[in-house]
N, C-alpha and C positions, 0 to 999 in steps of 0.2 A: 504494500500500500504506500502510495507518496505520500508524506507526510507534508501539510498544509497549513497556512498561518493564518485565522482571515480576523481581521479588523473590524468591529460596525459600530456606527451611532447614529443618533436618530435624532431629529429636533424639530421643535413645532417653536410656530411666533403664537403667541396668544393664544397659548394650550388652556384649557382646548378648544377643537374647532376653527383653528385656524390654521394658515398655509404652515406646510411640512418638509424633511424631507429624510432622508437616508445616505448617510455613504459609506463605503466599502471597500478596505484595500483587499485582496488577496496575495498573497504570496508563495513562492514555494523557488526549492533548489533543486537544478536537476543533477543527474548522475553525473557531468563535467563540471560541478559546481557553479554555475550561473545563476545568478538570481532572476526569478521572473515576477515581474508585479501587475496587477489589473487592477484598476479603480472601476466601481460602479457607483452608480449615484441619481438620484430619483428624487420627484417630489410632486404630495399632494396638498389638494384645497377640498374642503377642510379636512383634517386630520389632529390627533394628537400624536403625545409625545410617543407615549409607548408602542403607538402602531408601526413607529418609525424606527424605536429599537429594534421590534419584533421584524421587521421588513429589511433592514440593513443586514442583519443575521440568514433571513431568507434570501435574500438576494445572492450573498455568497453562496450560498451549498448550492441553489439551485445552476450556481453557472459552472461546477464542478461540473468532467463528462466522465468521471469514473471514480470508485469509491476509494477514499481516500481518508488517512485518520486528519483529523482537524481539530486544532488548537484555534479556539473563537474567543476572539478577546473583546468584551466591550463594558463600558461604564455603568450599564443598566441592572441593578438590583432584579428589578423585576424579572425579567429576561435569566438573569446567571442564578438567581436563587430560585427560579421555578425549577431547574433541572439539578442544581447543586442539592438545594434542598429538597427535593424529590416532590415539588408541590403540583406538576402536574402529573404525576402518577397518582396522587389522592383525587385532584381534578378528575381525572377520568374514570377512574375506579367509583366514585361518587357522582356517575353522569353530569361532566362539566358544573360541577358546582362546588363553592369553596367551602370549607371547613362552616362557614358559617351561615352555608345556607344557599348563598347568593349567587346570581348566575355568572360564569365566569366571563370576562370581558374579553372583547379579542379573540374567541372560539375561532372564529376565521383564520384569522393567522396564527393561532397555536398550530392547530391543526394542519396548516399548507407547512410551516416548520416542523412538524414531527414529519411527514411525507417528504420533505427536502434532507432533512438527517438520514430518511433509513439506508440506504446505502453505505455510511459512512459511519465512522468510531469519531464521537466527535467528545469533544472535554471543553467545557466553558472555562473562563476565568473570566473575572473582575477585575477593575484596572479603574482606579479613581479619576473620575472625567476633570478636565483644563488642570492639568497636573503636571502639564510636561510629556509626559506618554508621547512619541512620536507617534505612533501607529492612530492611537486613541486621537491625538490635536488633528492629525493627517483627516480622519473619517469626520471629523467633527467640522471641517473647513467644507469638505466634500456636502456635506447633510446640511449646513446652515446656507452655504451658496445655493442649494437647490430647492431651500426652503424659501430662499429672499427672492428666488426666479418666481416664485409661486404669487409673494407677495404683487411684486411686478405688474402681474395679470392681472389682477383684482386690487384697484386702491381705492377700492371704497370696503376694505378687508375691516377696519374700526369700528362698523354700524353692527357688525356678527357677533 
């Protein structure tokens, strides 16, 4: 299996419900030791924050073409403790609903992300966001430019 780095974060203006976006380094070394890198990066109106963690993390595995262990780094609690902390294994096991009852938000992209994972061994970490993290600053440039593209389209975004 190649072994793979991928980077994401996510960012809304006027979360929530307001323009978003995603970005996404990938990385990896081949067997003549070259480095290879891919930025991805996206953005919606409206959106919030977390759809855009959960989307910067999708975005990567989904442009992988073959299964691969991956090392996923990003700032988002939410996002690294649902699977560190095995919280959507109770999610599921508890038909999408949280310890406390409630339905879980985001079922869409959990869901399109556990289907982008299965091919793949993948291992989250956490990484404290505007910290200096190149990888973390890098995807964070990537996701707020695509969030302020967003803004761009719609400047009557204030009255939402």
């Amino acid at each position: 299996m190649q072994n793979v780095i991928i980077y994401s974060d996510g960012s809304a203006r006027g979360n929530p419900n307001g323009p978003g976006g995603y970005g996404t380094v990938i990385q990896y070394t081949d067997t003549a030791g070259t480095l290879h890198e891919k930025e991805l990066s996206g953005g919606f109106n409206p959106t919030t924050n977390n759809r855009m963690e959960l989307l910067g993390a999708i975005a990567g595995l989904e442009a992988l073409r073959f299964p691969c262990h991956v090392d996923l780094y990003s700032d988002s609690s939410y996002l690294v403790n649902a699977f560190n902390n095995h919280w959507i294994n109770g999610w599921m096991k508890n038909g999408w609903k949280t310890s406390s009852g409630q339905r879980v938000k985001n079922q869409d992209l959990w869901r399109r992300l556990l289907t982008a994972m299965g091919p793949h061994e993948v291992v989250f970490h956490w990484v404290k966001g505007h910290n200096g993290h190149e990888g973390n600053e890098r995807c964070d440039r990537l996701a707020t430019s695509a969030a302020d593209a967003q803004t761009q389209k719609n400047p009557n975004l204030e009255i939402l």
